[in-house]
OpenMM code with the backbone's topology and positions (N, CA, C; nanometers):
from openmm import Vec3, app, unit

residues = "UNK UNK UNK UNK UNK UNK UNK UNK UNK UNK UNK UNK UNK UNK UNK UNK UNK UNK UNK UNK UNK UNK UNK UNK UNK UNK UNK UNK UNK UNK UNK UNK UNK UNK UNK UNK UNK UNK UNK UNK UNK UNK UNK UNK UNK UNK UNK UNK UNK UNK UNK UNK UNK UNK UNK UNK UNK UNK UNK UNK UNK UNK UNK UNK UNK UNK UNK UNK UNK UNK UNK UNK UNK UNK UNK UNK UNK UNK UNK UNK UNK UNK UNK UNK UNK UNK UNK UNK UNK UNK UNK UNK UNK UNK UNK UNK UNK UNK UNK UNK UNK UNK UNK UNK UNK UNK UNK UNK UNK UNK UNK UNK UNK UNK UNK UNK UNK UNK UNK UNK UNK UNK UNK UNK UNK UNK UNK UNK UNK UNK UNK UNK UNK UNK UNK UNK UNK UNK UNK UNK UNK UNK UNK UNK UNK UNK UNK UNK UNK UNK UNK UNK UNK UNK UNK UNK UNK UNK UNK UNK UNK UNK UNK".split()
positions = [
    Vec3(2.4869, -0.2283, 1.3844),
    Vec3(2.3690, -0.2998, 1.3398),
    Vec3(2.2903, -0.2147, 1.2409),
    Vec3(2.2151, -0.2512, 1.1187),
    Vec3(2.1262, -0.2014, 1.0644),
    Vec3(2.0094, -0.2078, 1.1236),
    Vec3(1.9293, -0.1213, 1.0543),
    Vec3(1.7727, -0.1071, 1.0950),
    Vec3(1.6820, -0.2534, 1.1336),
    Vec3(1.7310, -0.2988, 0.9861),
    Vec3(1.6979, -0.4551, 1.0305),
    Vec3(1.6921, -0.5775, 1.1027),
    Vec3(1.8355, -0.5366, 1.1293),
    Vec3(1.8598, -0.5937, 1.2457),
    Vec3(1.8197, -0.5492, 1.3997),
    Vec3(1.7674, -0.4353, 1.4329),
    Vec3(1.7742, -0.4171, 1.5317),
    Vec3(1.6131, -0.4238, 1.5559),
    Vec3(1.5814, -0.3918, 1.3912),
    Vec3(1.3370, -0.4840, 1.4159),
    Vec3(1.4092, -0.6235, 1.4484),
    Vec3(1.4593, -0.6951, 1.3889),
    Vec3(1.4467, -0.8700, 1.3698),
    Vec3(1.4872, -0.8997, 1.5020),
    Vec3(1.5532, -0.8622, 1.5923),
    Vec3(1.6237, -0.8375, 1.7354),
    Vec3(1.5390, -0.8071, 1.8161),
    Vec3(1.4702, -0.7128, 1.8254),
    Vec3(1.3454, -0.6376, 1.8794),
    Vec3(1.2215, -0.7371, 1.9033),
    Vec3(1.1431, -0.8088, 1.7720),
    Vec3(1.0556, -0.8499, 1.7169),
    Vec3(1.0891, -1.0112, 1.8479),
    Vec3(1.2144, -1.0636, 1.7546),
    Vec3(1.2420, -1.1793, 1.8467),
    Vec3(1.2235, -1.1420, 2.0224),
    Vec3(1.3015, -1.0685, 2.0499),
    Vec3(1.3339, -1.0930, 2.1965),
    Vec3(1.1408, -1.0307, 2.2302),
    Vec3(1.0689, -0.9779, 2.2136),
    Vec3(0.9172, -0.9630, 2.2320),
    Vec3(0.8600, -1.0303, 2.1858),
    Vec3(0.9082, -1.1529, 2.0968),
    Vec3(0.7756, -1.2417, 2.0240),
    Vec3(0.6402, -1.2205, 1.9662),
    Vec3(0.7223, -1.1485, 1.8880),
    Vec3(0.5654, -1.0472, 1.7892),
    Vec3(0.6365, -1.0803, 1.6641),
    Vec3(0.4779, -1.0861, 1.5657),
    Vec3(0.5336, -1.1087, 1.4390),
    Vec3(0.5330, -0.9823, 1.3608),
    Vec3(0.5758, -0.9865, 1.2156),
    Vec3(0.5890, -0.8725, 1.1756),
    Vec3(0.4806, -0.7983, 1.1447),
    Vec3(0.3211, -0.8712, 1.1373),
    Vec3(0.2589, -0.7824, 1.1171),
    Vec3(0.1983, -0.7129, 1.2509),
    Vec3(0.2143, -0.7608, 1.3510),
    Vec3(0.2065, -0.6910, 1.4889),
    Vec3(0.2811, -0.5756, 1.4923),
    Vec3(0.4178, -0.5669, 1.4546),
    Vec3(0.5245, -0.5230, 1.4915),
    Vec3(0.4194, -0.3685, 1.3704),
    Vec3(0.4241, -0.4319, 1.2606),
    Vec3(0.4717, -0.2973, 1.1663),
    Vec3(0.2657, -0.1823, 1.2241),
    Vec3(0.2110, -0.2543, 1.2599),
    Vec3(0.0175, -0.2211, 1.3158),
    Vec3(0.1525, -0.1282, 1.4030),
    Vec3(0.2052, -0.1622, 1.4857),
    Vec3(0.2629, -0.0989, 1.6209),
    Vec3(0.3112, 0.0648, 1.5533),
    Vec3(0.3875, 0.0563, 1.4345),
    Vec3(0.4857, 0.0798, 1.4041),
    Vec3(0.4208, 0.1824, 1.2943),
    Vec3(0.3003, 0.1636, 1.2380),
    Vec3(0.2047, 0.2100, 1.1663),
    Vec3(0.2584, 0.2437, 1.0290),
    Vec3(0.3122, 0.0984, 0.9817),
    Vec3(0.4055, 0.1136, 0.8809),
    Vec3(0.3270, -0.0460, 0.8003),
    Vec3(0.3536, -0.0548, 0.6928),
    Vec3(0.3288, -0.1800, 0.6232),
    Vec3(0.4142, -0.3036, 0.6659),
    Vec3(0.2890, -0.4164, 0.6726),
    Vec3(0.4297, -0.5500, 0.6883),
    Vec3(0.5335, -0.5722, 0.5640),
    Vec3(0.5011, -0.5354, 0.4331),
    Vec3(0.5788, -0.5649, 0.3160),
    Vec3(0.7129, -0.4566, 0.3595),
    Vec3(0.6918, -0.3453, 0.4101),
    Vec3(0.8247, -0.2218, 0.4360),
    Vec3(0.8794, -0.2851, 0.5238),
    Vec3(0.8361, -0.3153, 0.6685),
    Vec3(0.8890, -0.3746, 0.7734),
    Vec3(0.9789, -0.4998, 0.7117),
    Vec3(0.9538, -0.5987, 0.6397),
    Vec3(1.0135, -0.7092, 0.5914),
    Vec3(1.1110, -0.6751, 0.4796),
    Vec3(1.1233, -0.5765, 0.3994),
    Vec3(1.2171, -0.5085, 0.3424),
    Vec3(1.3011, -0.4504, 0.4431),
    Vec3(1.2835, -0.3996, 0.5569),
    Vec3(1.4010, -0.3240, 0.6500),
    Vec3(1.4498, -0.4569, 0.6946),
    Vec3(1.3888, -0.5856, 0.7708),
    Vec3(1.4370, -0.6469, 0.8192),
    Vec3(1.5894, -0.6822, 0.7215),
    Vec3(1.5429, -0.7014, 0.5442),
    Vec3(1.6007, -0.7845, 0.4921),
    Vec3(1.7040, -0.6875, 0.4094),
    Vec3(1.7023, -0.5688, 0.4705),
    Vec3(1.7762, -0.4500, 0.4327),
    Vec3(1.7950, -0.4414, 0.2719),
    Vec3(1.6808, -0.5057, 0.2069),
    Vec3(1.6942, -0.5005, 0.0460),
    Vec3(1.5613, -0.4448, -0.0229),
    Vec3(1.5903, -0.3763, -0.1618),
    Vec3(1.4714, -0.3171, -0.1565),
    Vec3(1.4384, -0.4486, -0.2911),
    Vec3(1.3559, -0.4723, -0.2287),
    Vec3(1.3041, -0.5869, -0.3865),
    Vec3(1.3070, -0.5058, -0.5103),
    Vec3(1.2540, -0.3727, -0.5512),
    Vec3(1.2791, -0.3489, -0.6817),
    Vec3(1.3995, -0.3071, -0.7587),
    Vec3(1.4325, -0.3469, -0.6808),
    Vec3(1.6054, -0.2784, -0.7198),
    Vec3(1.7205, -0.3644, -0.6652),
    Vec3(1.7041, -0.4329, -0.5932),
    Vec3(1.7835, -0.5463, -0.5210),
    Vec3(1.9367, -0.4460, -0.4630),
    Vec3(1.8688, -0.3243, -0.4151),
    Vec3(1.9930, -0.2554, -0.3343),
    Vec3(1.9586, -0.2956, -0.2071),
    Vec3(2.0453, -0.1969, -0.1366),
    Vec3(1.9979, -0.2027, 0.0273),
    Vec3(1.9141, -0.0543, 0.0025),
    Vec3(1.8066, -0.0936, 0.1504),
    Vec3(1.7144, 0.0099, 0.1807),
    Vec3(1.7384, 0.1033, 0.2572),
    Vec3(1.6995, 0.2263, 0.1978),
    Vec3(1.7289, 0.3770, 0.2382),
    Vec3(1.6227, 0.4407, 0.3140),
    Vec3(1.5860, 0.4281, 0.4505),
    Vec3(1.4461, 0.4206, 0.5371),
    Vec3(1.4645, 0.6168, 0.5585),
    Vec3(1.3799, 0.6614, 0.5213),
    Vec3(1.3453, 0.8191, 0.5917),
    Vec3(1.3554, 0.8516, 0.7229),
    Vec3(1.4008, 0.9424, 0.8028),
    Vec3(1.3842, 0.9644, 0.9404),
    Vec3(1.2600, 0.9409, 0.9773),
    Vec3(1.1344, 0.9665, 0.8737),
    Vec3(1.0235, 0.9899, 0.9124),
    Vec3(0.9538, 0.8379, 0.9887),
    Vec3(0.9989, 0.7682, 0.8409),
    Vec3(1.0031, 0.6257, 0.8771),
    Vec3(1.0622, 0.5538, 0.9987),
    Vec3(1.1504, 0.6055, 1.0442),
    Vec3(1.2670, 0.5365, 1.1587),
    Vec3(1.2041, 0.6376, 1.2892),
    Vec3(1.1298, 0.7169, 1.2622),
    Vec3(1.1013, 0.7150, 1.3708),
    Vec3(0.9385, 0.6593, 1.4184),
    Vec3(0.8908, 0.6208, 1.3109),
    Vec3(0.7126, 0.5395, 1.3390),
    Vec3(0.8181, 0.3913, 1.4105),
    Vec3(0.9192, 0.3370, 1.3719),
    Vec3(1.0079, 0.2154, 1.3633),
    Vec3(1.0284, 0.2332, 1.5741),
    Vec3(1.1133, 0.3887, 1.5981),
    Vec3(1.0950, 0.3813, 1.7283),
    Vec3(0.9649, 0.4179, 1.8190),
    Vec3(0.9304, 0.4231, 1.7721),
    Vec3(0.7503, 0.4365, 1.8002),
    Vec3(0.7713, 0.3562, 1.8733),
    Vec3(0.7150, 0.2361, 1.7555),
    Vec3(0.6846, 0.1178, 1.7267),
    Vec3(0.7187, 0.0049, 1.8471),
    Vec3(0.8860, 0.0488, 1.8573),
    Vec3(0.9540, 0.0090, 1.9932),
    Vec3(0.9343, 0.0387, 2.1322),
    Vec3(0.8970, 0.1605, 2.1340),
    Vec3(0.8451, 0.2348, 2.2934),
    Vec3(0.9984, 0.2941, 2.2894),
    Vec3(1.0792, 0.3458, 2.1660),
    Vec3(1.1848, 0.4463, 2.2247),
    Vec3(1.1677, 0.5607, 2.1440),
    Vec3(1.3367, 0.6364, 2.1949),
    Vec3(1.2842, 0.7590, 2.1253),
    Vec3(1.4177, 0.7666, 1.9854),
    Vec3(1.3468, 0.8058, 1.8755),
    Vec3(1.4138, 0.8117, 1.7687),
    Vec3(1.5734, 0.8639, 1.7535),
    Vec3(1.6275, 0.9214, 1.8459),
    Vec3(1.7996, 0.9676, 1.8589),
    Vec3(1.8057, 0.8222, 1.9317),
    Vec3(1.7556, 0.7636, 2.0320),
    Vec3(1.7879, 0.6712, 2.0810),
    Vec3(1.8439, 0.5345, 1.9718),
    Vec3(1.7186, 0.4655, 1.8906),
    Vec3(1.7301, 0.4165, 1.8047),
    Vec3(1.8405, 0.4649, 1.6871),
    Vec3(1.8948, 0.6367, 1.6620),
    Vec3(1.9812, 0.6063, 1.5602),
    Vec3(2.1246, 0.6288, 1.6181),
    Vec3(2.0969, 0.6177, 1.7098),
    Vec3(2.2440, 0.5386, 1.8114),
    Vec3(2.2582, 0.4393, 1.7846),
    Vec3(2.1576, 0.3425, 1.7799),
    Vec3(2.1884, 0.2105, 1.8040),
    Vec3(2.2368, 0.1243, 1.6430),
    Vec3(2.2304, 0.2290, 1.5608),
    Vec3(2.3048, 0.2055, 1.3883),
    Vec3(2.4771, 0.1916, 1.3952),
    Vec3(2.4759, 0.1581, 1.3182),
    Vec3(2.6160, 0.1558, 1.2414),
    Vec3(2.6516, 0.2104, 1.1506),
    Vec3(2.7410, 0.2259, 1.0905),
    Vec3(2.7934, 0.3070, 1.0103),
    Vec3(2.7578, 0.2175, 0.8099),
    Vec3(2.6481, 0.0956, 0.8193),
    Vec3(2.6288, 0.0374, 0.7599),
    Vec3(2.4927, 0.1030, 0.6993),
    Vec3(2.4397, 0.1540, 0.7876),
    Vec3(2.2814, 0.1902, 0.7632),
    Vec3(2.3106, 0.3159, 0.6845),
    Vec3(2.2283, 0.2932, 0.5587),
    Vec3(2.1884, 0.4787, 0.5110),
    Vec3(2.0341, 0.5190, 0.5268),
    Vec3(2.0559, 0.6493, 0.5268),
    Vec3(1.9373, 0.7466, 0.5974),
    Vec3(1.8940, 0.7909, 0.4990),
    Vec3(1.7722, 0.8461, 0.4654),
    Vec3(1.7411, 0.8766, 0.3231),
    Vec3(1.6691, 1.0813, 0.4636),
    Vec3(1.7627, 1.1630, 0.4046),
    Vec3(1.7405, 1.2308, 0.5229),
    Vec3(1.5848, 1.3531, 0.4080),
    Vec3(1.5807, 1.3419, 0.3092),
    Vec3(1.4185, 1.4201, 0.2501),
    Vec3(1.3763, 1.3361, 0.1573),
    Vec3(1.2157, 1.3253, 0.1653),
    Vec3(1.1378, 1.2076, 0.1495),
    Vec3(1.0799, 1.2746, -0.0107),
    Vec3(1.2228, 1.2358, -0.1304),
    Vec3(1.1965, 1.2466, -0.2699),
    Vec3(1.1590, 1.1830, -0.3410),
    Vec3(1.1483, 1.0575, -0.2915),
    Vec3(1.0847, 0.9333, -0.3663),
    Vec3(0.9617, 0.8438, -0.3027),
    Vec3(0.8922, 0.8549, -0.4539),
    Vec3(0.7431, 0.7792, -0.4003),
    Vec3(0.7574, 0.6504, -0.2779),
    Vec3(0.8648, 0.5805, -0.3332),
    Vec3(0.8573, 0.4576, -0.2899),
    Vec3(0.9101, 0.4658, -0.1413),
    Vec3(0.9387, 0.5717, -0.0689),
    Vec3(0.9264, 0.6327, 0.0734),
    Vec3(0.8141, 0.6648, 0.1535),
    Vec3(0.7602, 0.6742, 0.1017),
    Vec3(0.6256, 0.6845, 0.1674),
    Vec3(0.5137, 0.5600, 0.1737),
    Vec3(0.4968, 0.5420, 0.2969),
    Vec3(0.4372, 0.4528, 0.3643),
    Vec3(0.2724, 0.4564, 0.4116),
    Vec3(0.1733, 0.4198, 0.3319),
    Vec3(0.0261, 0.4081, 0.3567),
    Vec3(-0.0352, 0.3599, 0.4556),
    Vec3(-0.0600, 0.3578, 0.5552),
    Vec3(-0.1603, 0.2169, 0.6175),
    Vec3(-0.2893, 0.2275, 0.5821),
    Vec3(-0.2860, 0.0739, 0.5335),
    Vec3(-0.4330, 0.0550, 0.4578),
    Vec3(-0.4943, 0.0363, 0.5710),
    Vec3(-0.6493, 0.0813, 0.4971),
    Vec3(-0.8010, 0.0866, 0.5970),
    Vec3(-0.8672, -0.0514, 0.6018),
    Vec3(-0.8067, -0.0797, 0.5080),
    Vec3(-0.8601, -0.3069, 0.5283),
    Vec3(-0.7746, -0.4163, 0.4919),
    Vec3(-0.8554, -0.4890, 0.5913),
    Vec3(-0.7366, -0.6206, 0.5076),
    Vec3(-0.7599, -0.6588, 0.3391),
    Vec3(-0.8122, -0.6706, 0.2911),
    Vec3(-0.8101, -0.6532, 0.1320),
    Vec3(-0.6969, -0.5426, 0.0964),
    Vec3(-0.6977, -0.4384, 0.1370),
    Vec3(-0.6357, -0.3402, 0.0675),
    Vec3(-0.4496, -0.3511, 0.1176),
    Vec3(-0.4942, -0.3992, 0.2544),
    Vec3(-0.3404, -0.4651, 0.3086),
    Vec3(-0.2846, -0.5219, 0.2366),
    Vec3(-0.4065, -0.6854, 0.1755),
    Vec3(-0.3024, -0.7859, 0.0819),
    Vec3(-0.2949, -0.6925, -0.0891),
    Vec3(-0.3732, -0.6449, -0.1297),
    Vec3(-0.3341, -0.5679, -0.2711),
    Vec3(-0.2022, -0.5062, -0.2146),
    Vec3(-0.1679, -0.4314, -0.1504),
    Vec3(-0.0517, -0.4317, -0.1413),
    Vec3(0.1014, -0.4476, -0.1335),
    Vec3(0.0551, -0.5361, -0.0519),
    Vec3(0.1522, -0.6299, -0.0297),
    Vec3(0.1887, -0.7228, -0.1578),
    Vec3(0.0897, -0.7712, -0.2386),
    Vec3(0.1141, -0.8429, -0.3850),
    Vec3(0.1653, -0.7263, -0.4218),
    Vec3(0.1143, -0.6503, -0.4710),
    Vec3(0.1745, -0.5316, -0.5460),
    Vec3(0.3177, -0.4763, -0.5380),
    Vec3(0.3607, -0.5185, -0.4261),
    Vec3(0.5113, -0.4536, -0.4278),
    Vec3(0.5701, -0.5982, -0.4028),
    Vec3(0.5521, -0.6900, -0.4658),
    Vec3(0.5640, -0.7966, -0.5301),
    Vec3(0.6229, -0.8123, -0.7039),
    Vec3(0.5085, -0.7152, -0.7361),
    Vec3(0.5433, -0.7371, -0.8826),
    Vec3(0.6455, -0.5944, -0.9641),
    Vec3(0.6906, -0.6472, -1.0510),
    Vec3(0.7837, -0.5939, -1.0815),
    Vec3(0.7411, -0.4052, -1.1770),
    Vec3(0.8240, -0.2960, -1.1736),
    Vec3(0.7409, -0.1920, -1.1713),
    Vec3(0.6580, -0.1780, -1.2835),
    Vec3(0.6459, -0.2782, -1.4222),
    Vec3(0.6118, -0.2556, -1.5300),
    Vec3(0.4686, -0.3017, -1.4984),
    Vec3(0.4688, -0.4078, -1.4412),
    Vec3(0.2642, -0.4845, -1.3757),
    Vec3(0.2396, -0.3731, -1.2730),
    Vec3(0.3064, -0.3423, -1.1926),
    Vec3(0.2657, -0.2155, -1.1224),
    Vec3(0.1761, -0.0919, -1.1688),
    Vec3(0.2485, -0.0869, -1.2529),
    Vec3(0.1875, 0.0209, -1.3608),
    Vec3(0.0487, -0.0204, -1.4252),
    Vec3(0.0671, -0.1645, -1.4675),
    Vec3(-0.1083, -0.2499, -1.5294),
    Vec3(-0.1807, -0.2432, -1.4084),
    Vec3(-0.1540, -0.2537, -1.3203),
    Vec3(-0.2405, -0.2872, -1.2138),
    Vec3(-0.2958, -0.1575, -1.1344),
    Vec3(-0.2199, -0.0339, -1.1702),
    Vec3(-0.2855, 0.1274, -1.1404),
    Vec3(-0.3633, 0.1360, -1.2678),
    Vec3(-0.3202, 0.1078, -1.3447),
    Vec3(-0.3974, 0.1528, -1.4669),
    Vec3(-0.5283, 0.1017, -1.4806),
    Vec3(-0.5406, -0.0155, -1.4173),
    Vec3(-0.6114, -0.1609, -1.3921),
    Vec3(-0.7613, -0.0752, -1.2798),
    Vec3(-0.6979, -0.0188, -1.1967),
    Vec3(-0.7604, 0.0539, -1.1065),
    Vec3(-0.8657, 0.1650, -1.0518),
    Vec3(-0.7661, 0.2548, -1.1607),
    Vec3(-0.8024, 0.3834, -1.1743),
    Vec3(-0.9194, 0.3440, -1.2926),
    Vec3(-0.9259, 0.2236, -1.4048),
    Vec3(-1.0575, 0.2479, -1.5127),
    Vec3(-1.1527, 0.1708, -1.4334),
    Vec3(-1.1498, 0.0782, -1.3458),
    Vec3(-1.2398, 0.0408, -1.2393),
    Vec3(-1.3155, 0.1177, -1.1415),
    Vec3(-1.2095, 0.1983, -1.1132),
    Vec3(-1.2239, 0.2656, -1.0003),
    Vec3(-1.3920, 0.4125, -1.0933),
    Vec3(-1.3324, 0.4633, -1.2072),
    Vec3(-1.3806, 0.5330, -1.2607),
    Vec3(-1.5223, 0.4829, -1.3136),
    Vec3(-1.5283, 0.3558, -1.3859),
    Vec3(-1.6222, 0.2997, -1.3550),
    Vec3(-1.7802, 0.2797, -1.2458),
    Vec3(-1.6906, 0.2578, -1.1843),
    Vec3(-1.7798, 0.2412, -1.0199),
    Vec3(-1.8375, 0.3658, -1.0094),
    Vec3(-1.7668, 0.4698, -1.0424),
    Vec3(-1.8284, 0.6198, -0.9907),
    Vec3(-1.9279, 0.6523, -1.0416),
    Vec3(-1.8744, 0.6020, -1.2002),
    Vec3(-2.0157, 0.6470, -1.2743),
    Vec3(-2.1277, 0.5784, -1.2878),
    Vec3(-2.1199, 0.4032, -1.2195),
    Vec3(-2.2398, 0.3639, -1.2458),
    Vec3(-2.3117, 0.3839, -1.0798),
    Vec3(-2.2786, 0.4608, -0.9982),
    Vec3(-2.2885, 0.5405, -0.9071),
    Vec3(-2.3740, 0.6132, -0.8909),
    Vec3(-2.3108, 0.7479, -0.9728),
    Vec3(-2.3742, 0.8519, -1.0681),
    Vec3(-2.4825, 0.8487, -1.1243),
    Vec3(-2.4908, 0.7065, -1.2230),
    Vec3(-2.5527, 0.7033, -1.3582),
    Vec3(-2.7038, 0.6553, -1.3254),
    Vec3(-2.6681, 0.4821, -1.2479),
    Vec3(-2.7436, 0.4204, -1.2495),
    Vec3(-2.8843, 0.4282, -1.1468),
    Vec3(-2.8440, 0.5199, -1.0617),
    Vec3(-2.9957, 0.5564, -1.0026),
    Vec3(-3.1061, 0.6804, -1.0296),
    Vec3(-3.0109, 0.7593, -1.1104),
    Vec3(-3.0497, 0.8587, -1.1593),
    Vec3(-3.1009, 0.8487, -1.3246),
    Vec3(-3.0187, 0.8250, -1.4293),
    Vec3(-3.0141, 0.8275, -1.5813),
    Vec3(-3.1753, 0.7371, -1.5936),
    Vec3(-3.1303, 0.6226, -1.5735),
    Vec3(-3.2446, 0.5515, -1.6186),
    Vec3(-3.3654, 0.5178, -1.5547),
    Vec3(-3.3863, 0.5745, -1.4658),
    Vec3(-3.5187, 0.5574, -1.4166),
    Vec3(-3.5541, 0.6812, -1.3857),
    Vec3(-3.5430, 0.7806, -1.4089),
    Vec3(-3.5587, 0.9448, -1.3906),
    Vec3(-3.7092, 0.9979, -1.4724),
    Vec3(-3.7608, 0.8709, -1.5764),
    Vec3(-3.8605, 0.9327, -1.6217),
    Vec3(-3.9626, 0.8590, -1.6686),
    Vec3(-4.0355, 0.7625, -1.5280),
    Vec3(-4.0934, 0.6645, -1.5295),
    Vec3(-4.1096, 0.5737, -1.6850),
    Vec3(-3.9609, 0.4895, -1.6791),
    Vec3(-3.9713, 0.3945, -1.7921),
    Vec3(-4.0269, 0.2497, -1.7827),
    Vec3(-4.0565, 0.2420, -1.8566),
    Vec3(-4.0970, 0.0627, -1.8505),
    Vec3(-4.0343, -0.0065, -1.7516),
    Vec3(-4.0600, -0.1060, -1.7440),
    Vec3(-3.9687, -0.2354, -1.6442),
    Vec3(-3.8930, -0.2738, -1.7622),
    Vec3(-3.8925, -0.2861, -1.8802),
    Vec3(-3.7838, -0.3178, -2.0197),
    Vec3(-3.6994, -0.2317, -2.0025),
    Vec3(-3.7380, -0.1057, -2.0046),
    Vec3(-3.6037, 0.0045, -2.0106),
    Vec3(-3.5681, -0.0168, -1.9667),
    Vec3(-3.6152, -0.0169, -1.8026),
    Vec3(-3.5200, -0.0005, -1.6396),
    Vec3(-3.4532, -0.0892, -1.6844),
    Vec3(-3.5039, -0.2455, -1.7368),
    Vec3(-3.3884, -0.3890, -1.7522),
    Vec3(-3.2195, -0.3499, -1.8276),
    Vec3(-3.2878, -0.2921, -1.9630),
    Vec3(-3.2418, -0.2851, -2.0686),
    Vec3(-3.0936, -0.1427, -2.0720),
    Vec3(-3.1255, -0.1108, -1.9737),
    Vec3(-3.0372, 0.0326, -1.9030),
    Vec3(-2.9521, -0.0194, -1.8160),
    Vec3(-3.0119, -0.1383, -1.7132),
    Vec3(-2.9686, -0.1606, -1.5928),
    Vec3(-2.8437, -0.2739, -1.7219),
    Vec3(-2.8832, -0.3808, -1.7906),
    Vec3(-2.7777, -0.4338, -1.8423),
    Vec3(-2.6939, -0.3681, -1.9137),
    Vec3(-2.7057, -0.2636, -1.9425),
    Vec3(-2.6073, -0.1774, -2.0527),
    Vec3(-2.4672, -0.1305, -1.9229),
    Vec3(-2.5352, -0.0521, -1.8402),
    Vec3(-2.4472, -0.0487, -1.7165),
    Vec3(-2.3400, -0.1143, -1.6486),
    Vec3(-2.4090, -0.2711, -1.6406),
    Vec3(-2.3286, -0.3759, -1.5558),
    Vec3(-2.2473, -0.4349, -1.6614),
    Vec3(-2.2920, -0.4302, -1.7834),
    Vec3(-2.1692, -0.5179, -1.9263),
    Vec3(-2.0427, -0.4871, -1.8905),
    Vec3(-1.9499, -0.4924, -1.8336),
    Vec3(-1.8346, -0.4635, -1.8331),
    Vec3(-1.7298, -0.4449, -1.9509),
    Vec3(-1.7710, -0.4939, -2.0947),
    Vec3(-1.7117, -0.5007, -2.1801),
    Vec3(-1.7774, -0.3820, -2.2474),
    Vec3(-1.8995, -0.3176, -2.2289),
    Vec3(-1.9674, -0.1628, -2.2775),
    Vec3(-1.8716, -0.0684, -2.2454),
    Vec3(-1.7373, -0.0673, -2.1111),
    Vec3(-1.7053, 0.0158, -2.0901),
    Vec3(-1.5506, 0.0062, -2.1234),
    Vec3(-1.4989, -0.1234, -2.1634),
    Vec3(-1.3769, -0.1331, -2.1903),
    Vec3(-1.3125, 0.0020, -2.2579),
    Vec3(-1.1996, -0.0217, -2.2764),
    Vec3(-1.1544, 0.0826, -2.4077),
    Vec3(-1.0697, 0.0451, -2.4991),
    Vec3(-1.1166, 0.0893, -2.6420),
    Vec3(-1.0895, -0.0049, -2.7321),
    Vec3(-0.9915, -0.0011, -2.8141),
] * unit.nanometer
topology = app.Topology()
chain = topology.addChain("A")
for resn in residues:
    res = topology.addResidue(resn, chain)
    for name in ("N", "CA", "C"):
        topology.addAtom(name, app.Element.getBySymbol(name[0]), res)
């Protein structure tokens, strides 16, 4: 049996769904549903799970990880040192950040890339009107115009594009 088979086996005979299973398992439901389906969506191979991974997987189960890679076949590959990004497994701190995820390894690696890029000038953003906006413009008793006239320069979102 593959890995997959032996969550989709598991999952069934306990009647838990996968996002129960992978909370258990402290692994993503999008990874968990890639092992089930032993394919990696960006590449349309079969999936190469880390020990590290296979063993949150027997966690997950209430066994112990030699136990579980007994229960393989000679079908399953082991990815035995964790060289690639796409091995490593996050658990997000919210459900928002759950579903960005989960879309995200959805899309193919070139939007992947728009959508970090997408992120990180947002993300940078935020910091500085953080930074900026309680401090810069009201730091030296200005008008109620300034404060306005500062406070809209800030929130324009198109002031900070890049061009």
């Amino acid at each position: 049996m593959t890995l997959g088979d032996i969550i989709k086996n598991y999952r069934e005979c306990n009647n838990i769904t996968i996002g129960e299973f992978a909370s258990a398992c402290s692994l993503s439901k999008g990874y968990i549903s890639m092992l089930e389906n032993n394919i990696n969506p960006r590449n349309n191979k079969p999936i190469s799970p880390t020990l590290p991974s296979m063993a949150k997987v027997a966690s997950g189960m209430g066994i112990e990880l030699d136990t579980l890679l007994k229960m393989l076949d000679g079908k399953q590959s082991v990815q035995l040192i964790e060289d690639n990004i796409d091995s490593i497994q996050v658990v997000p701190s919210s459900s928002q950040c759950k579903e960005i995820i989960e879309v995200c390894e959805q899309l193919s690696a070139h939007n992947q890339k728009k959508v970090l890029t997408y992120s990180k000038n947002l993300l940078s953003t935020q910091q500085m009107e953080e930074a900026l906006i309680p401090n810069a413009a009201h730091a030296f008793n200005p008008t109620e115009e300034e404060k306005k006239h500062a406070n809209d320069i800030m929130m324009d979102d198109s002031f900070w594009e890049q061009k």
